[in-house]
KEZASE-898787 format. One record per residue (C-alpha): x, y, z; residue number from 1; residue in one letter. Coordinates in nm, 3 decimals. Layout:
// residues N
east, north, up, torlo, dofi
X, Y, Z, NUM, A $
...
//
This chain:
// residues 358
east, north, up, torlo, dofi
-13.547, 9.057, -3.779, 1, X $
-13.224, 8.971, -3.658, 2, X $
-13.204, 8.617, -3.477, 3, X $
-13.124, 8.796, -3.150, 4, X $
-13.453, 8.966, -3.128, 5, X $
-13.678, 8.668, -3.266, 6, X $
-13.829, 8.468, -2.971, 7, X $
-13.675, 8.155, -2.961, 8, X $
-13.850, 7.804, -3.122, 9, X $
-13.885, 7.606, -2.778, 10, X $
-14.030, 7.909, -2.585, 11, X $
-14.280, 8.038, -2.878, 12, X $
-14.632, 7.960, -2.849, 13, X $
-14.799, 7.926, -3.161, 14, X $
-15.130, 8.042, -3.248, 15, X $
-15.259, 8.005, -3.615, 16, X $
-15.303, 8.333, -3.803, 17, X $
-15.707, 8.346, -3.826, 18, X $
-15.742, 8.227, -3.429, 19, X $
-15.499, 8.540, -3.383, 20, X $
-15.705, 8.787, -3.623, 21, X $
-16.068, 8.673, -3.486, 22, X $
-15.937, 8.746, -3.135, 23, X $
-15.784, 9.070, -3.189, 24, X $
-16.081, 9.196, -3.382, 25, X $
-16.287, 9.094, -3.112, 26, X $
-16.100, 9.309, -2.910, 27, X $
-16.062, 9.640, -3.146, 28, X $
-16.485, 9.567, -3.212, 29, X $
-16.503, 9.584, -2.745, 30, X $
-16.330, 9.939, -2.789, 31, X $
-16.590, 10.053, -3.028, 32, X $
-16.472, 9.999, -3.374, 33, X $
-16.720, 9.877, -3.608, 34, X $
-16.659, 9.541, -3.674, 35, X $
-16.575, 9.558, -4.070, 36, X $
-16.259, 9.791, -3.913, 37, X $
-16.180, 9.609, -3.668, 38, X $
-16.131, 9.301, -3.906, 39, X $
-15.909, 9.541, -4.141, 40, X $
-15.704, 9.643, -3.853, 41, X $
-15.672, 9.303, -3.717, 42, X $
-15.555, 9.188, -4.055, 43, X $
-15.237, 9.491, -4.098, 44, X $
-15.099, 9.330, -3.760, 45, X $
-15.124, 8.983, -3.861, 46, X $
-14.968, 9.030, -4.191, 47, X $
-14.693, 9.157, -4.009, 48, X $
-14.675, 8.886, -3.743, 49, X $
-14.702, 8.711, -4.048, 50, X $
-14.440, 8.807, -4.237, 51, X $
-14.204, 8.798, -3.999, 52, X $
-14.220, 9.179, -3.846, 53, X $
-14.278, 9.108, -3.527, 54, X $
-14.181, 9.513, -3.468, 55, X $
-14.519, 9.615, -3.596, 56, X $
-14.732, 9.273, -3.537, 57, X $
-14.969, 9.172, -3.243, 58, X $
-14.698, 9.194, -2.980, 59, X $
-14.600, 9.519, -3.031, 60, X $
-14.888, 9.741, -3.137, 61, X $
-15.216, 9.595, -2.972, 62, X $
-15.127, 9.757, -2.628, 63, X $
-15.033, 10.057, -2.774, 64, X $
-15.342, 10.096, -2.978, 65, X $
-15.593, 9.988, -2.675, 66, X $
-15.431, 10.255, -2.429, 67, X $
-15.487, 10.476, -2.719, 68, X $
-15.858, 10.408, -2.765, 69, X $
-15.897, 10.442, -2.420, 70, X $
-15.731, 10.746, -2.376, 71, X $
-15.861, 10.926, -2.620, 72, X $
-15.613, 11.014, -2.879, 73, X $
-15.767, 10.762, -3.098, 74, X $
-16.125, 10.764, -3.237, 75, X $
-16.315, 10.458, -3.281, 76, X $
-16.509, 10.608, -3.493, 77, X $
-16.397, 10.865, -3.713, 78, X $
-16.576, 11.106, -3.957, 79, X $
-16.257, 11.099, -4.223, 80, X $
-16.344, 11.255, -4.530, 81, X $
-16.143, 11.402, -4.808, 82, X $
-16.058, 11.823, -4.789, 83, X $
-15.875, 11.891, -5.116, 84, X $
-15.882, 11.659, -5.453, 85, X $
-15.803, 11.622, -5.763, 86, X $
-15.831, 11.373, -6.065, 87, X $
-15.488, 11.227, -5.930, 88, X $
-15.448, 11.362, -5.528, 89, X $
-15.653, 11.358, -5.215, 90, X $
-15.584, 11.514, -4.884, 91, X $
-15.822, 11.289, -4.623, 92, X $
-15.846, 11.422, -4.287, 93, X $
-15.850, 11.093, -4.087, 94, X $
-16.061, 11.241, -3.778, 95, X $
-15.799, 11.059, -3.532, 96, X $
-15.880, 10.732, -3.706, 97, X $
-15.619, 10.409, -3.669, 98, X $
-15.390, 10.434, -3.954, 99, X $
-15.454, 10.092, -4.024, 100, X $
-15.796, 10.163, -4.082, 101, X $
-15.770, 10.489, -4.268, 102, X $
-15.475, 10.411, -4.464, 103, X $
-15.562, 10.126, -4.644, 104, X $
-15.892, 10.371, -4.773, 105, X $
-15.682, 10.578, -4.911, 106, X $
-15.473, 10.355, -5.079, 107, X $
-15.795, 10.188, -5.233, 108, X $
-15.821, 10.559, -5.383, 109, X $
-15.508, 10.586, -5.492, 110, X $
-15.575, 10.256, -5.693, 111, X $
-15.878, 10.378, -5.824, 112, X $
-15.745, 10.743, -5.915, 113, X $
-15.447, 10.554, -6.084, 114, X $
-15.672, 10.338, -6.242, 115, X $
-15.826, 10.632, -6.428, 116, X $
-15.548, 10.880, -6.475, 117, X $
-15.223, 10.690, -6.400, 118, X $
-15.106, 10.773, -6.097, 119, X $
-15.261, 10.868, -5.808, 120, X $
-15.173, 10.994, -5.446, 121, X $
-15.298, 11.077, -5.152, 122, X $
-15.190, 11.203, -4.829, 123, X $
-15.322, 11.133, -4.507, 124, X $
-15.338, 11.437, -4.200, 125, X $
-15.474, 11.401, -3.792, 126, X $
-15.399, 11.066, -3.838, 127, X $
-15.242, 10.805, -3.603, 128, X $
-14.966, 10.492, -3.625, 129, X $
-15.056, 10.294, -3.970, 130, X $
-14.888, 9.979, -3.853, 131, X $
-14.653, 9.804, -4.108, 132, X $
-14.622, 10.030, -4.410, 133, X $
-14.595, 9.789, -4.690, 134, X $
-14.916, 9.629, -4.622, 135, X $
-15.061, 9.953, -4.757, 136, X $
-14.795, 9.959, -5.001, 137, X $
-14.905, 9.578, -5.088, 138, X $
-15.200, 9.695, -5.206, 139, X $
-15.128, 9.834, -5.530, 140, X $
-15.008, 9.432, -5.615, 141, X $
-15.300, 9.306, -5.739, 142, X $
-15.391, 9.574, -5.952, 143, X $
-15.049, 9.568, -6.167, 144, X $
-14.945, 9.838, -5.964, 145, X $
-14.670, 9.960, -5.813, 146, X $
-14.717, 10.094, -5.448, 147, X $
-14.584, 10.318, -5.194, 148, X $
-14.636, 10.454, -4.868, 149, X $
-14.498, 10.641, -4.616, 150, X $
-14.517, 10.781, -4.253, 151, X $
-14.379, 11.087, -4.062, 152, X $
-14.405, 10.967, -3.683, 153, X $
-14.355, 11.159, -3.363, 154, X $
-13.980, 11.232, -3.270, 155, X $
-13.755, 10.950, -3.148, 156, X $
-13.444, 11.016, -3.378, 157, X $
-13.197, 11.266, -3.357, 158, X $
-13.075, 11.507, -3.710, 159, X $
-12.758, 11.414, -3.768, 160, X $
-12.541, 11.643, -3.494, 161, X $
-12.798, 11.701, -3.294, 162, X $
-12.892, 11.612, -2.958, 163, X $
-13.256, 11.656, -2.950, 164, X $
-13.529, 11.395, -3.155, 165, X $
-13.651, 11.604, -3.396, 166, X $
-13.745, 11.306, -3.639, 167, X $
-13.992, 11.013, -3.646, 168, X $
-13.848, 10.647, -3.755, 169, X $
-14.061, 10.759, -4.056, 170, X $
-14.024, 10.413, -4.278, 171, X $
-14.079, 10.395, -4.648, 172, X $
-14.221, 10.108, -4.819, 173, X $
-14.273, 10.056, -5.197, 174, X $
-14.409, 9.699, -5.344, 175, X $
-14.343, 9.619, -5.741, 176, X $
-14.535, 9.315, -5.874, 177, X $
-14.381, 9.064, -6.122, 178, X $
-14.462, 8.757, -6.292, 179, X $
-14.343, 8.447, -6.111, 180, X $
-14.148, 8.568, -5.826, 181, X $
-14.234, 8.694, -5.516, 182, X $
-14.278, 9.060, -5.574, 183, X $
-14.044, 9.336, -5.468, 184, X $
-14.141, 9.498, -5.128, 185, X $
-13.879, 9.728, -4.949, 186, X $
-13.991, 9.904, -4.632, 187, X $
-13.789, 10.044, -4.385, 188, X $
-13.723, 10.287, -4.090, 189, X $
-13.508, 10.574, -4.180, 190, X $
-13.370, 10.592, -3.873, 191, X $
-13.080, 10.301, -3.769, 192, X $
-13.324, 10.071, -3.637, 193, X $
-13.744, 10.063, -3.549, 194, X $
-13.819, 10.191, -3.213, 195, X $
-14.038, 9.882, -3.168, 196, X $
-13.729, 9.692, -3.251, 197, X $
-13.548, 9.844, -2.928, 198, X $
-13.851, 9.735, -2.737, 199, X $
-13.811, 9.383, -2.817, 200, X $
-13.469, 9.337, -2.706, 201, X $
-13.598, 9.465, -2.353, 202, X $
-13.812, 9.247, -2.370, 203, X $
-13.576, 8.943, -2.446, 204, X $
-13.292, 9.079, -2.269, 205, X $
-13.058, 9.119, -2.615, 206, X $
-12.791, 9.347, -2.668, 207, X $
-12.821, 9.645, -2.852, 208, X $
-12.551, 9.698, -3.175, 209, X $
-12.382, 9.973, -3.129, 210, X $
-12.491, 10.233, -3.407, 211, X $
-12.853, 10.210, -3.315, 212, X $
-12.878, 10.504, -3.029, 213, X $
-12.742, 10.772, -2.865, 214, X $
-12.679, 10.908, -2.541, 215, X $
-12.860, 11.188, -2.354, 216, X $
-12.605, 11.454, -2.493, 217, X $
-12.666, 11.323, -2.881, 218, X $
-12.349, 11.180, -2.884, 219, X $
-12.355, 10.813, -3.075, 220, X $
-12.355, 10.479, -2.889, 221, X $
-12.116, 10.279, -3.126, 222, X $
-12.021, 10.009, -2.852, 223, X $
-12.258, 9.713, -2.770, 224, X $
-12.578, 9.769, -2.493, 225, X $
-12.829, 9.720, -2.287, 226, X $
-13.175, 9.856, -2.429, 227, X $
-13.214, 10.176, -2.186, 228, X $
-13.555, 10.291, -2.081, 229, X $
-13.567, 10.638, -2.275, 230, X $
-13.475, 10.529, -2.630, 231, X $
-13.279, 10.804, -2.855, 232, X $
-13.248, 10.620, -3.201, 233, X $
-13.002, 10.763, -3.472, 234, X $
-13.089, 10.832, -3.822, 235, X $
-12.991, 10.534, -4.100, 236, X $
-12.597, 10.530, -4.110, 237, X $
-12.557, 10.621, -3.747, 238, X $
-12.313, 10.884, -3.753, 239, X $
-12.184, 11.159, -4.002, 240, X $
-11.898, 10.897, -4.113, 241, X $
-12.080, 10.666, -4.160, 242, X $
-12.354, 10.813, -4.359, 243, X $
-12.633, 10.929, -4.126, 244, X $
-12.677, 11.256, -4.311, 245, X $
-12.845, 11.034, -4.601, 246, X $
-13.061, 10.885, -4.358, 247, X $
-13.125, 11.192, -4.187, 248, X $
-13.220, 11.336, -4.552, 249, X $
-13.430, 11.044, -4.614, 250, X $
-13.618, 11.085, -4.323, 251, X $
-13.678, 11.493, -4.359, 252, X $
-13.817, 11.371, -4.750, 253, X $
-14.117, 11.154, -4.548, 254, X $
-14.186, 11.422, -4.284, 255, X $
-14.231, 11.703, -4.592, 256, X $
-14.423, 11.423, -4.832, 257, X $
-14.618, 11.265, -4.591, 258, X $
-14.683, 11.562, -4.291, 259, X $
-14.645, 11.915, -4.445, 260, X $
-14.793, 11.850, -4.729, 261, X $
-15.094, 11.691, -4.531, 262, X $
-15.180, 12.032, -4.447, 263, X $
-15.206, 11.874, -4.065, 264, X $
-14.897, 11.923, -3.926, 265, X $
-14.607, 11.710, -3.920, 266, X $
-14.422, 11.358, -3.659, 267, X $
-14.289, 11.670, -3.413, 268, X $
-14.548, 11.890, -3.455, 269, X $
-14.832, 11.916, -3.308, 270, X $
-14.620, 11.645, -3.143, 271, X $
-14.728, 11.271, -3.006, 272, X $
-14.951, 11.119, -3.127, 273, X $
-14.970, 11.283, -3.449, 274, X $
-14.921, 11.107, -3.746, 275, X $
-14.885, 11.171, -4.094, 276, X $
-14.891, 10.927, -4.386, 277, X $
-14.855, 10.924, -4.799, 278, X $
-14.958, 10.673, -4.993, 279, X $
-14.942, 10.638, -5.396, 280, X $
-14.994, 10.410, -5.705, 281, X $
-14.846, 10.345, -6.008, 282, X $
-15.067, 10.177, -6.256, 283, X $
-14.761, 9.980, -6.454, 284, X $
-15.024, 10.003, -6.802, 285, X $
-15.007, 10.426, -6.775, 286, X $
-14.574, 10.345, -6.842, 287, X $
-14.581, 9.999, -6.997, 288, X $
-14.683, 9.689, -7.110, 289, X $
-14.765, 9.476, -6.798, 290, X $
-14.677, 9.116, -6.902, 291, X $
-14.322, 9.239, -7.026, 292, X $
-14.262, 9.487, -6.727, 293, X $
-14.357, 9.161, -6.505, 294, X $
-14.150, 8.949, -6.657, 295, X $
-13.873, 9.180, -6.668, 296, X $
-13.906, 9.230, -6.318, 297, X $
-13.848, 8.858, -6.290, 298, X $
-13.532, 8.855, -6.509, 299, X $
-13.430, 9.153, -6.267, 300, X $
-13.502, 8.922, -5.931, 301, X $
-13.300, 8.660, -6.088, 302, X $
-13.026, 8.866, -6.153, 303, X $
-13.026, 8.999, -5.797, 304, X $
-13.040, 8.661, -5.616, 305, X $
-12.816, 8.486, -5.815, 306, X $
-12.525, 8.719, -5.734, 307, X $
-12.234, 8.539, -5.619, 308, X $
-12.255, 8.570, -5.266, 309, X $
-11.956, 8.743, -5.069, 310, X $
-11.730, 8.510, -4.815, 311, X $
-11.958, 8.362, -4.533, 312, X $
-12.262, 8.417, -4.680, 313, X $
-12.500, 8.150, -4.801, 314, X $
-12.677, 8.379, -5.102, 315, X $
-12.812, 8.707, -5.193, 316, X $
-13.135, 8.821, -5.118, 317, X $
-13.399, 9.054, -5.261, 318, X $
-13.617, 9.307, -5.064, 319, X $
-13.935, 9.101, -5.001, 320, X $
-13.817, 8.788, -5.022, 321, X $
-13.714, 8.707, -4.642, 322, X $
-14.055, 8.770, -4.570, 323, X $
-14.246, 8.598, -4.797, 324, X $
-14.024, 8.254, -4.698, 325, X $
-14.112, 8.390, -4.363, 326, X $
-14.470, 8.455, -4.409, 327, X $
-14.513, 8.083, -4.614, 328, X $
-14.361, 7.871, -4.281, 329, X $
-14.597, 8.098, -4.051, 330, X $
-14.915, 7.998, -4.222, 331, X $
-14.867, 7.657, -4.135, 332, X $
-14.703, 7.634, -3.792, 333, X $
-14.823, 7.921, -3.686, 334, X $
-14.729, 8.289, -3.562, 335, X $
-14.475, 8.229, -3.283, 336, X $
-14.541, 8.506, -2.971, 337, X $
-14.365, 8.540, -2.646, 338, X $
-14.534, 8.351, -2.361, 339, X $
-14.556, 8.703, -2.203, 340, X $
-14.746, 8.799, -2.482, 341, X $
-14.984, 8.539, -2.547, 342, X $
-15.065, 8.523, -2.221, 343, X $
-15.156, 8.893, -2.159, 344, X $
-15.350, 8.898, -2.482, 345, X $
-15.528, 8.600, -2.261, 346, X $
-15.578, 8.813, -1.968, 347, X $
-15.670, 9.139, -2.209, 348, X $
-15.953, 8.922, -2.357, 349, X $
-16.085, 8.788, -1.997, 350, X $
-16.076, 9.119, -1.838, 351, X $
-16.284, 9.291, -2.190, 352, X $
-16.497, 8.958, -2.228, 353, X $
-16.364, 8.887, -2.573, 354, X $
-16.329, 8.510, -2.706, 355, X $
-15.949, 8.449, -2.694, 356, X $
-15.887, 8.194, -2.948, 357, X $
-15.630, 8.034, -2.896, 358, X $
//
């Protein structure tokens, strides 16, 4: 996150990152989710808080997902069950389930198919937001894996020339274990920025970079501005000069690998709220040794972060390993929120009758 859109050190409340999971799960278990799913969800949004992605954390997602379950377009409790399989695939229709329910599943059989056969993926259809995607991604860690996952979300991004979303933000994540250093975990929007991103500097009154959105007619915002209230993001790279076609080719990869090949449709079609998600493991043993590849990864780390850093910059850093500095100062102050957030997450819990906390 970019210091601009982090709330600031005197105006954070802190709240400790069990007294924030407990409460939220209360809350998921008062909309009808069983209470061993509500924990699991809980847990994807705290990681993020967490870590340091505020964009997909408490603040940003819990409102979304409770107007969701209340609506409608999400099911509490859904009858997901795999359609099509092999030794080393699965197609799961998720029934309308949470994504961060349902995904992490399917990633458990993605770990168990690649424990068997080497690889294994598995895509995810009828589905709904998964939350941050390298949690999922994460996964695969503790197995000597390597993991990936990604998500083809309903349009907010324009293709590159065009002037109508045709795109999700539709992030990839991938997580690579190693020996002594923090692993490897890249995940990112294809688009310029995350739409939840935008939403934040509304909410703390920041200025938008130019590069991150577009104007009504398509045409690229590259000056400095005020978060507007319908948000038209640009793909990775901004414009064609810059490079947005790669995002923009990035971004059509997820929608085909993680919606069309679902079987269920894809981010723009049948349109909001549908989701689509992939997720896959690599069991390092079916390639490798694991002890070398780990410690080779750690030679590679190394390498990376010990690059002689360019003028004005302190150091080079790896993907990963922001957050997990991020994630080891949060788990012992605490996960700072916005006073407008902790307090309606207060008022969400008095009107539902759910222990806040905190």
């Amino acid at each position: 996150m970019l210091e601009q859109f982090k709330v600031s050190h005197d105006d954070a409340r802190f709240v400790q990152a069990d007294d924030l999971k407990k409460t939220v799960a209360g809350i998921f278990e008062k909309l009808g989710v069983p209470s061993e799913d509500a924990l699991l969800a809980a847990d994807v949004q705290v990681l993020a808080d967490l870590r340091g992605v505020d964009s997909h954390g408490v603040s940003n997602m819990l409102k979304s997902y409770i107007t969701g379950y209340q609506e409608g377009s999400i099911n509490p409790r859904p009858n997901w069950k795999i359609v099509r399989e092999t030794p080393s695939t699965a197609t799961v229709d998720s029934d309308r389930g949470l994504g961060t329910i349902i995904t992490p599943k399917a990633m458990d059989i993605a770990i168990e198919k690649a424990r068997k056969v080497g690889v294994g993926m598995v895509t995810i259809g009828n589905a709904r937001h998964l939350g941050m995607a390298s949690y999922h991604a994460m996964m695969a860690l503790k197995h000597d894996m390597i993991g990936i996952c990604m998500t083809s979300c309903p349009p907010s991004v324009l293709p590159t020339f065009g002037a109508e979303p045709r795109l999700g933000t539709n992030p990839i994540a991938i997580a690579v274990p190693a020996k002594d250093q923090p692993p490897f975990v890249f995940d990112a929007a294809t688009s310029s920025v995350a739409v939840n991103k935008i939403r934040i500097a509304a909410r703390l009154g920041a200025e938008i970079p130019g590069g991150w959105l577009a104007a009504e007619d398509g045409s690229p915002i590259m000056e400095p501005s005020q978060a507007p209230e319908n948000v038209i993001l640009l793909p990775l790279g901004s414009d064609r000069k810059l490079g947005s076609h790669k995002g923009y080719g990035l971004s059509c990869m997820v929608d085909i690998l993680a919606g069309v090949l679902t079987g269920f449709g894809y981010g723009a079609v049948p349109g909001r709220p549908n989701f689509g998600h992939m997720v896959a493991a690599y069991s390092i043993d079916a390639f490798t040794d694991v002890e070398p590849f780990k410690a080779e990864m750690d030679e590679w780390l190394t390498m990376m972060k010990t690059t002689k850093p360019a003028p004005g910059h302190d150091r080079v850093l790896v993907a990963g390993q922001p957050e997990a500095e991020v994630e080891a100062v949060r788990r012992e102050e605490g996960i700072p929120l916005h006073p407008d957030v902790a307090d309606w997450i207060r008022d969400t819990c008095g009107e539902m009758s759910v222990p806040c906390l905190f």
